[in-house]
N, C-alpha and C positions, 0 to 999 in steps of 0.2 A: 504494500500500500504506500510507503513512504517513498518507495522510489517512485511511483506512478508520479506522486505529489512534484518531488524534485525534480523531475523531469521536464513533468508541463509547466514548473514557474520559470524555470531556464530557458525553455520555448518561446516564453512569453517574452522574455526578457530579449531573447535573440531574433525574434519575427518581427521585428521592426522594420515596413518597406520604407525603409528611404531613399530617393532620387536627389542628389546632388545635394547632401546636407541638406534635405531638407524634412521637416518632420511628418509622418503619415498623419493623413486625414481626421479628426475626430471620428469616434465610433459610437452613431444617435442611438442610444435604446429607448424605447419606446415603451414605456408602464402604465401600462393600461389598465388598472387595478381599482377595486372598492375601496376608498379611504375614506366613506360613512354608511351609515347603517348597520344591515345584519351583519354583514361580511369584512367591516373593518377593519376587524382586528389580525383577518385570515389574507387581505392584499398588504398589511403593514408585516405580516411574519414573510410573507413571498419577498419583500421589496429588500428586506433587513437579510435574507437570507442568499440574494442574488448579489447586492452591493457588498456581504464579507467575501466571496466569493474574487470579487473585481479586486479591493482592497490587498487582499493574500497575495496578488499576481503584482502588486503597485501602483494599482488603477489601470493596468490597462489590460487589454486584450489584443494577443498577435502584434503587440507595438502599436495597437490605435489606444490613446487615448479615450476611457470610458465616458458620453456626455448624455445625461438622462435628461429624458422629455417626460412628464406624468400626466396622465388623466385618471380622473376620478370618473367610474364608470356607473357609480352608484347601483350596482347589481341591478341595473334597468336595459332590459333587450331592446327595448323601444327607442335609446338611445344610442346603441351601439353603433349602428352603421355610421352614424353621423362622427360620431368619438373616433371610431378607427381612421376614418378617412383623413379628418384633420388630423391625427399623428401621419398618414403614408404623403398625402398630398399637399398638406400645407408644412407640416414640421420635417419632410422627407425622412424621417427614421429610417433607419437601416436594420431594424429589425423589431418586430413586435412582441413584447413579453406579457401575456394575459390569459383570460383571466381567473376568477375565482368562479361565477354563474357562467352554467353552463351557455343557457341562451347568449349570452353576452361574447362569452368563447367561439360558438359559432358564428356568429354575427362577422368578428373577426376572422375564424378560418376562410370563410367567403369570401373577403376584401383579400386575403392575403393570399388565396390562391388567382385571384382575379388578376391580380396586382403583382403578384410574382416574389413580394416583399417574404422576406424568411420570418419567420412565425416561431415562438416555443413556448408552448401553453403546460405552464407549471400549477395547475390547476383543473381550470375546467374541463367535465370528466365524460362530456357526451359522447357517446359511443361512436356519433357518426366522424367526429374528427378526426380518430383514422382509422372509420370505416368508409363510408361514399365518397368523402371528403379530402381522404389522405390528397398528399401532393409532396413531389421530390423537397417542397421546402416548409414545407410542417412539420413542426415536432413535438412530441409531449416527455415535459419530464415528469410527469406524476403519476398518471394512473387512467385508465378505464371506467366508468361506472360500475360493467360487468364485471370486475378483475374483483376486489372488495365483497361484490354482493354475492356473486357464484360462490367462494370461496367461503363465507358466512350460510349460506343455501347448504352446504356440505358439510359444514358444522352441525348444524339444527337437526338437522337428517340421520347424523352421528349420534348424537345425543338422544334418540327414540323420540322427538318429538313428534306427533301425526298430525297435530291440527294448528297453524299460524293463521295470526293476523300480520298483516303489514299495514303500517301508516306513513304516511310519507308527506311532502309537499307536493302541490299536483302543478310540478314544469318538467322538463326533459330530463333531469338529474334525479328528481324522484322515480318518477315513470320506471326507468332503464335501472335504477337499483331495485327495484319493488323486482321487476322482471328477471334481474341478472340470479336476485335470491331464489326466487321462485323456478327458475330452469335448474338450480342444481338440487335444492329440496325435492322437489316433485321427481326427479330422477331416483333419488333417494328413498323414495318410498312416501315423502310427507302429503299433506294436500295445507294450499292457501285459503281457507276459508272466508275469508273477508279481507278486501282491497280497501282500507281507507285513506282518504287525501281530502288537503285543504288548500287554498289557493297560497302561493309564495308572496309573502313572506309574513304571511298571520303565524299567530302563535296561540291562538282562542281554542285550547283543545281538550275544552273541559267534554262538548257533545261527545266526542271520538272516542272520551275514555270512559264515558258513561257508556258508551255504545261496545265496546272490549267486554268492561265488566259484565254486560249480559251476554255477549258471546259465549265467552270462559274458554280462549282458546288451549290449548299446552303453552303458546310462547307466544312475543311479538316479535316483530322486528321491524326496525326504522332508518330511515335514512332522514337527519334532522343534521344541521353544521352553525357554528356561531353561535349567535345569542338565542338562535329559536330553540334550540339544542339544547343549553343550558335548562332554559324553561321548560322543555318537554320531560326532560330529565326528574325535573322536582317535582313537576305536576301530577307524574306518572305515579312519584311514590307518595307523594301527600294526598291521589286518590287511591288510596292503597291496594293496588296492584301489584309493587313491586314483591312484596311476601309471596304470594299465590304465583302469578303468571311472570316468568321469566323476563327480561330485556335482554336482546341482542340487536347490535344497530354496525351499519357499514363504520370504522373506524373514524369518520367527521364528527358521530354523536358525543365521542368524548375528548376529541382535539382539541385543546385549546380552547375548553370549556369547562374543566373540571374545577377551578377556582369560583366561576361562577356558579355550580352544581352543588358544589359543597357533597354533604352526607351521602345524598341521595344517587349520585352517580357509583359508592361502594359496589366494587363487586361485578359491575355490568360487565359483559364480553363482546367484545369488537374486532373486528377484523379489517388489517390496515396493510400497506410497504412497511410503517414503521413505527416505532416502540420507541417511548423514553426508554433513557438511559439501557441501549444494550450491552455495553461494556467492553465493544468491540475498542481498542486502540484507534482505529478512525473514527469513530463515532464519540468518543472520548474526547479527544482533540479538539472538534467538530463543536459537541457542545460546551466546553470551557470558553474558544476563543468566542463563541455567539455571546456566553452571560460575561464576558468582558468587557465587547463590544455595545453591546444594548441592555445591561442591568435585566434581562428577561432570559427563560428558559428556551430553548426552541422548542420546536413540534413540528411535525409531516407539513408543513405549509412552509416553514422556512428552510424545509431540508430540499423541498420542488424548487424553490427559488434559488437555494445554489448549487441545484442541478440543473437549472435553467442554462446558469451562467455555464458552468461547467463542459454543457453540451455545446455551448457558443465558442467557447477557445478550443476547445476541439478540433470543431467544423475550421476555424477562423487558421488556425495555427496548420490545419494542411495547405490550406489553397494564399496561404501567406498574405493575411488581412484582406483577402478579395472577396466583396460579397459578390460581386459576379459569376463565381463558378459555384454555381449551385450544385451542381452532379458530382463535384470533387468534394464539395461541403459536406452534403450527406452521403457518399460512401467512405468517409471518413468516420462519423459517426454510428452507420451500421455495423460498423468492422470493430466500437470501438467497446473495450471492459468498464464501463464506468463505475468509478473507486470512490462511491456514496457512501455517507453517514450511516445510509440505510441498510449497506454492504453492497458488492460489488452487482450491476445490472448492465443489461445490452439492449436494443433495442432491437426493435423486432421493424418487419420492410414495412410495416405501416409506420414507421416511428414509434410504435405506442411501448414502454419498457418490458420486458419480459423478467418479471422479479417474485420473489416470494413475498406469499402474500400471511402476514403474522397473525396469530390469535392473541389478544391484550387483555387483560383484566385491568379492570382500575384495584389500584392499593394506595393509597392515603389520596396526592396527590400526580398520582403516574400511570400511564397506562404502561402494564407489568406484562414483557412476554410471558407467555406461558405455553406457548409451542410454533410449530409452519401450521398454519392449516392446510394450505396448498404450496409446493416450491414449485418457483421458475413458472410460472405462472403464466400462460402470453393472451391476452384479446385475441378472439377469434377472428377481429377485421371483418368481419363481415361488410361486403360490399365494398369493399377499396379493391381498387382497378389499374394501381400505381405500379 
């Protein structure tokens, strides 16, 4: 692992195109992230996690100098198109980094396959972006919706549950967890009894859990992230459900949420890429130099954000700072072992990671491995054409 490290920051240090003393081009990123509302706290862990990234290298990337452009995307689809285009066409960015909401994610794959502009969605987890969607200059360094949900589906199913509820938010990132769960439970032998959802980003979920309690499933499962998260969490056990019917939820339900959750998130089980404190030597590192840097702990959002960067010097550091060679970018990247926090991952010809996917307990304040539920894990792509 530490020679990967040394290697790529001597790269970095040595890929500086220069012509006639002169210095390479500033290098625009583009952050396109939520810095209010639900999702705040989850584009401020992305942003903090791509700039240590940049920093570790001495701010730059390939010898370009790093210069950030931000927008605030306010987890609103209805706003996207417009948000992206002024980063591609008025700020020219050279590279798109977003975002947390799915819809918003897409919005941007759109523009950026239209546009040709390089893409790396350290976040939002909609299946189609490298499924219909892929393109030689999309990339994701997080995760699939299906990768988490399947993986949780095959849990439950382990565990002799027969009968789940699912609840969820009803946009593309619920939808495709509810579903992702649902194909590998049902495989398993379970049945989903009841599909519940509410529109994004309500958190009024007193009906749903009146409506559980008459069910009386074996378990639930959810897909909830941020503050709604937090809230679903307490509500869940101060209508006392949590004693009787199980919680399990895609790994977002306790990211970066457990402070807010307090008691009540004791004990859940989740399924993620990554786990406080695994005690790996890189992941060691990884999380000291973060509470150095920002007086906070990380988590799976700022671990995508300096995988984001990660996948960026990469790409940048083959084709020697040139965003023009797209095809040399990304088969530099498919080829590449990426030496995460999270442990080492590659990426798969959609771009989307191909990595293990962990089961988490919460124990005080941490989500605590406690096994793989699936390793090596890859999105089935479904419909990518790339």
């Amino acid at each position: 692992m530490k020679i990967y490290q040394t290697s790529l920051l001597a790269a970095c240090a040595l890929a500086a195109p220069l012509a006639f003393g002169q210095a390479a081009p500033k290098l625009k990123v583009g952050l396109m992230l939520p810095y209010t509302g639900t999702y705040a706290s989850l584009g401020t862990a992305i942003e903090n996690g791509f700039r240590l990234f940049v920093t570790e290298q001495g701010g730059k990337i390939a010898g370009r100098e790093v210069e950030y452009v931000k927008v605030d995307d306010e987890s609103d689809p209805s706003k996207a198109t417009d948000n992206v285009n002024k980063l591609v066409k008025r700020d020219h960015v050279d590279v798109l980094v977003g975002s947390v909401h799915s819809g918003v994610a897409m919005a941007m794959a759109k523009v950026a396959k239209e546009s040709g502009t390089l893409m790396i969605d350290p976040n939002g987890g909609a299946d189609a972006i490298t499924g219909p969607m892929c393109a030689i200059n999309i990339f994701r360094s997080s995760f699939s919706m299906w990768q988490s949900a399947y993986a949780m589906g095959d849990v439950v199913a382990k565990k002799g549950h027969k009968k789940v509820v699912t609840i969820t938010w009803k946009y593309s990132a619920g939808d495709e967890s509810a579903r992702g769960f649902k194909e590998a439970f049902e495989k398993g032998g379970g049945q989903v009894v009841k599909e519940l959802t509410l529109p994004f980003p309500n958190v009024e979920f007193q009906a749903l859990l009146t409506e559980i309690a008459a069910t009386k499933p074996d378990a639930v499962y959810t897909f909830f992230a941020g503050g709604g998260a937090a809230k679903f969490i307490k509500d869940y056990a101060a209508a006392g459900l949590k004693k009787n019917i199980p919680l399990y939820g895609a790994g977002f339900l306790t990211d970066g949420t457990l402070e807010a959750a307090g008691d009540a998130a004791a004990d859940v089980l989740t399924t993620l890429h990554y786990a406080d404190s695994l005690g790996t030597p890189r992941d060691n590192s990884f999380r000291l130099s973060y509470a150095k840097t920002y007086k906070l702990q990380p988590d799976g959002y700022a671990v995508q954000g300096y995988d984001a960067a990660q996948i960026l010097a990469i790409g940048l550091l083959a084709t020697k700072g040139d965003m023009s060679k797209k095809a040399e970018f990304a088969a530099a990247v498919e080829k590449a072992r990426i030496d995460s926090p999270r442990g080492v991952f590659t990426l798969s010809k959609s771009h989307n990671p191909v990595q293990d996917i962990d089961l988490r307990q919460v124990v005080g304040k941490e989500n605590k491995v406690v096994g793989v539920a699936i390793k090596a894990l890859a999105d089935p792509a479904r419909g990518c054409k790339m």
